[in-house]
C-alpha positions, 0 to 999 in steps of 0.5 A: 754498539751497532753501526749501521751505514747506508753504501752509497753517499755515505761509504761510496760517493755514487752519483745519478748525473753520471748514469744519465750522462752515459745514456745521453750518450748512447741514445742522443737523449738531450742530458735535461731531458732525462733528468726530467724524466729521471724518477726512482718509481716502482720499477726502480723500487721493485728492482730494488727489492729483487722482485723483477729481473735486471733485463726486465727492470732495464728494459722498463726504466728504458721505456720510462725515460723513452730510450732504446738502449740494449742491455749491455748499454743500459748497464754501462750506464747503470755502473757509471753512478759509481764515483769512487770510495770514502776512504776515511769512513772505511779507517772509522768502520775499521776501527769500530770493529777493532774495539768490539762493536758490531759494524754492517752496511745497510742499503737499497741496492740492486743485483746488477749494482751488487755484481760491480761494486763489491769487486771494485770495493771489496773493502766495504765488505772487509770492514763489515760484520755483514751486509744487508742488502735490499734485494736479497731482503725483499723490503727496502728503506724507509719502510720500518721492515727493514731496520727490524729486520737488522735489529732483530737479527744482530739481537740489538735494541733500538737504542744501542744502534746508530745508523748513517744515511744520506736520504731523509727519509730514511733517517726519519723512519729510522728515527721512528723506531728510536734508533739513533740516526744521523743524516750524511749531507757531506763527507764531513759529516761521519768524520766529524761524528766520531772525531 
């Protein structure tokens, strides 16, 4: 059988309100105002599919929420989403790997996310038989480009593949293409999967 989990909210708890906090903080930006203003456009999914710098990406999101904030700013904001690992989902990939299915993270992520979470998480990379990550891929969830890219690449039939994800959308199109998908509402869910 092959796993597929999504990184963040499934592996790792990550949290926006926390990123925005941070740049309320430099730019004396009121919190509400740029969670109003907070939208996961195209930059955002550009970014996520390596097609533009971090530089470019920090300096357009910046405007978008219209704030100035120099890059190193911008960056201890964008870390700050990280909240901390699950570590019962880390036992379970570990365990899966043990009695001989394959197990890999697919996520939407970016290069400057890429640059902090594996050193602070190294285990993720540990417990896994590979990572799909979607700026190094060029396409990112829920187009159906992506999930056939992991399919074909670890030669698995839809069917015998069971993805975990936090975001509808996602599942849903995973669903589409007949892999067997479940939406992660909580840290409950994943556990109570494989009790």
């Amino acid at each position: 059988m092959l796993y597929i989990f999504d990184l963040g909210n499934v592996i790792v708890d990550v949290d926006f309100k926390r990123v925005l906090g941070v740049w309320s903080n430099l730019s004396g930006t009121p919190l509400a105002v740029l969670s109003e203003r907070f939208t996961m456009g195209e930059v955002f999914q550009k970014h996520e599919c390596g097609l533009i710098s971090d530089e470019d990406f920090a300096h357009s999101f910046s405007a978008e929420l219209g704030i100035a904030l120099s890059f190193e700013q911008f960056s201890a904001g964008w870390q700050a989403i990280f909240v901390g690992l699950r570590p019962e989902v880390i036992e379970i990939m570990k365990r899966l790997r043990q009695e001989g299915h394959r197990v890999v993270v697919l996520s939407n992520t970016n290069r400057l996310h890429t640059n902090y979470w594996p050193i602070h998480y190294p285990m993720v990379a540990d417990v896994s038989d590979h990572l799909y990550l979607s700026q190094d891929l060029g396409m990112r969830k829920p187009n159906a480009d992506i999930y056939l890219h992991v399919l074909q690449t670890e030669a698995t039939e839809p069917q015998d593949a069971v993805f975990f994800d936090d975001n509808q959308d996602n599942v849903t199109a995973a669903m589409a293409l007949g892999i067997q998908s479940v939406l992660v509402t909580d840290k409950s869910v994943v556990p109570d999967y494989f009790a």
